[in-house]
N, C-alpha and C positions, 0 to 999 in steps of 0.2 A: 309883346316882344319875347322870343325865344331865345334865352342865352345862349351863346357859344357853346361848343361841347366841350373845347379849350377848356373855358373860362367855369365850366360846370365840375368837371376832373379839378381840376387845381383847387378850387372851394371844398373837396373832398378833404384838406389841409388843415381846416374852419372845423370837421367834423362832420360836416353834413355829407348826407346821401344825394343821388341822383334830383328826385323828387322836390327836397329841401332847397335845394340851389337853384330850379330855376323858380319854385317860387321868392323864396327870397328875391333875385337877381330881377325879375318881372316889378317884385312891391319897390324896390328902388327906384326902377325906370319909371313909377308911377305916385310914391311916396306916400298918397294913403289910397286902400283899394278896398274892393271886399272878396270874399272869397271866388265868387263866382267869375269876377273879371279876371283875378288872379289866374283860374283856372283857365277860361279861355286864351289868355295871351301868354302859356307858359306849358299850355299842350298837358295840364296835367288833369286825371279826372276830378271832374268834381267830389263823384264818392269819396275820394284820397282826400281832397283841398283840404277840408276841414281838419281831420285828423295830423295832416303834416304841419298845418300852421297852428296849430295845439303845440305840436314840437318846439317848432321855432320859436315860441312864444316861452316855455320851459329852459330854452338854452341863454334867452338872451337876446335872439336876432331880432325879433321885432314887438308891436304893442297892440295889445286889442282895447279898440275905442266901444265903451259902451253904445247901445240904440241897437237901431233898427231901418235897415240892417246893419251888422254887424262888419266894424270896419277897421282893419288893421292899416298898423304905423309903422313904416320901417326904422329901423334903430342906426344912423349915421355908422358907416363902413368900421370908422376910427373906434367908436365906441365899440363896437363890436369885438375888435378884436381886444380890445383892454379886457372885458370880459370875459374871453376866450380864453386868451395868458392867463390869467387871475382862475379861472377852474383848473386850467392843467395843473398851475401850480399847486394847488388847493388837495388835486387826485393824486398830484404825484408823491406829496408830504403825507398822504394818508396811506400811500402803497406804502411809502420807504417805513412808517411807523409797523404796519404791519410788519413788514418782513426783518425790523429791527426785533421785533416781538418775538421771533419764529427763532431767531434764533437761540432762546433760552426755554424756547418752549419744548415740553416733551415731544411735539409733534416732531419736529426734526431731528431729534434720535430714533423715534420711531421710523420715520423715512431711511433715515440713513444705514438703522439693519437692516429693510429691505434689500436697500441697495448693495449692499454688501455679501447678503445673503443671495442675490441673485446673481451678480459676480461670480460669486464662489462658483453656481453652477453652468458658468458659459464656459464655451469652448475655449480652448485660446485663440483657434484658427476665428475665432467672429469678432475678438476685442480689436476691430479694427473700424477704419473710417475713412473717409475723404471729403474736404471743404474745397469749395471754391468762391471766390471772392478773402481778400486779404481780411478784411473786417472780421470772418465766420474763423478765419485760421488764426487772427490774433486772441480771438474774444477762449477760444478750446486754448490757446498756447497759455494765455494769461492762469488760466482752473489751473493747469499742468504747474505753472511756476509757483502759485500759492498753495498747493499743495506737494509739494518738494518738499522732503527728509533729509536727505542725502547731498547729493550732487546735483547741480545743472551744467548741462555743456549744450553752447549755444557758437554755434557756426554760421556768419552770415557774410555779406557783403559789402564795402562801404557805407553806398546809402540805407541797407537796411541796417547796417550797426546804427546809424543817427535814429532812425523810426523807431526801433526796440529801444533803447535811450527814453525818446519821447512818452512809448507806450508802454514799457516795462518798468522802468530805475524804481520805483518805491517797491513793487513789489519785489523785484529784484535786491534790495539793500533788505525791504523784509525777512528774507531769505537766509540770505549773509548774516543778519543777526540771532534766526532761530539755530543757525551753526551749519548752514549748508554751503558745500563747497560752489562757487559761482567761479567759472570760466566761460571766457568768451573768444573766439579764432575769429578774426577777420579782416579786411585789408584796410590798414588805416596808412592815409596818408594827413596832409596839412588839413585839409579839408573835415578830417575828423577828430583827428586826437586831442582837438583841441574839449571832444565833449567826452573823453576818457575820466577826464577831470571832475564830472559831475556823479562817477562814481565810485562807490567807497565799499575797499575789502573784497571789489572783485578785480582777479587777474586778468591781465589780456594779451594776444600775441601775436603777431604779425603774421599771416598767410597770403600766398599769390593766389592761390584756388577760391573760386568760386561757389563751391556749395552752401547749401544751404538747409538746416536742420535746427533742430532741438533736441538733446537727449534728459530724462530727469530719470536721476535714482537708479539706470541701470533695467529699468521696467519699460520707461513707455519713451517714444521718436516720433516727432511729427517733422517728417521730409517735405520741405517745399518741391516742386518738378518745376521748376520751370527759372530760368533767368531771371532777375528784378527789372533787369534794363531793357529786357525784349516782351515783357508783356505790363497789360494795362492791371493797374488792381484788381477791379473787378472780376477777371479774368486770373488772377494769381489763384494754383492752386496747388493742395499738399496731401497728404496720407498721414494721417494718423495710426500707429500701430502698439498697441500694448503687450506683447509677450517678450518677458527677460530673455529666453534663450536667443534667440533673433540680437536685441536690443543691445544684450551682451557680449555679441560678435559684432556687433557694429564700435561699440565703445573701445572695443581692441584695436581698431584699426584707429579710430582716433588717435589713440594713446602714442602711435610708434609716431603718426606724425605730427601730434603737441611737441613731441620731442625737438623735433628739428624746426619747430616754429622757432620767429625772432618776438622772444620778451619784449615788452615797451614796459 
């Protein structure tokens, strides 16, 4: 039995490779096998058989029955993935300790003059960017807000005022408590002001306009292009741009029209 191509992609989910999927998917439809039938009903070579179900047999998917010949077990679907859950968790606790670690470590001051020092020697005309997909523009908007000094001016549109809400408010009230000024311009009606409320110490103020932006500190702007309500997420996309002088002629035009915004 040759698994589906469907059904062999989506097993990439599990971890496994091309190879790994359809032998597994073969030892199922057959429940104990040996290598070599594996191979035949599953198109893979024999050279490979042995070495892939070595794999499988290290991750969990299945069981080598001792003799002659030599004859594996496949491990019930359900189990399988209890096992699967149970390492991610296991890699994922081991990543986050490391990188809990990194950050008291010298290594990360180290890195971080790097960074700094290599800053220093870029243009301004290159401190720029563009994301697309809303996920790649929130994940760059979030760095930008946790590391705010100064001010954040954040201009969006009803529904993306409730998303930034969702996605922002801790960092956002972070902010506001390290002493940064937080404002936010956008069009709240019933629908929204009601999640006004779940923030504290930052201002907000009624706009008809529709743009759509981030400014922090007077340095850096990441402009959305595009409508919320005329395209799909994945398709949202923005420009990043770091140069104050730019940055700082943009924040002047804000300013004349916070003025004539309506306070809530």
């Amino acid at each position: 039995m040759v698994a589906p191509k469907e059904l062999v992609s989506k097993l990439r989910e599990f971890g496994l490779n091309s190879y790994e999927s359809k032998l597994w998917t073969a030892l199922l439809s057959r429940g104990v096998s040996t290598a070599g039938e594996l191979s035949d009903i599953s198109n893979v070579p024999r050279s490979r058989a042995y070495d892939v179900l070595e794999s499988l047999e290290k991750k969990g998917f299945i069981i080598t029955k001792l003799g002659k010949p030599i004859k594996y077990l496949a491990v019930p679907p359900v189990e399988v993935i209890e096992r699967v859950k149970k390492r991610v968790e296991e890699e994922a606790t081991r990543r986050s300790k490391i990188l809990d670690g990194l950050n008291e470590s010298p290594v990360l001051g180290e890195l971080n003059l790097l960074h700094k020092n290599g800053i220093e020697k870029v243009d301004p005309t290159e401190r720029s960017g563009s994301f697309r997909g809303r996920d790649k523009v929130y994940d760059h908007l979030s760095t930008m807000i946790k590391n705010a000094e100064k001010k954040i001016t954040l201009m969006t549109t009803d529904t993306g005022f409730v998303r930034k809400v969702a996605r922002f408010k801790n960092d956002l009230e972070k902010a506001v408590k390290r002493g940064v000024k937080v404002r936010i311009a956008s069009q709240f009606g019933d629908s929204t002001k009601k999640f006004m409320k779940d923030l504290q110490g930052i201002e907000c103020k009624h706009t008809d306009k529709t743009n759509r932006f981030c400014s922090i500190d007077g340095s850096q702007l990441m402009m959305m292009l595009m409508d919320d309500k005329n395209v799909h997420e994945s398709f949202d996309s923005a420009v990043w741009i770091s140069t104050p002088y730019f940055v700082q002629h943009f924040d002047d035009l804000f300013e004349k029209d916070w003025k004539d915004m309506k306070k809530l």
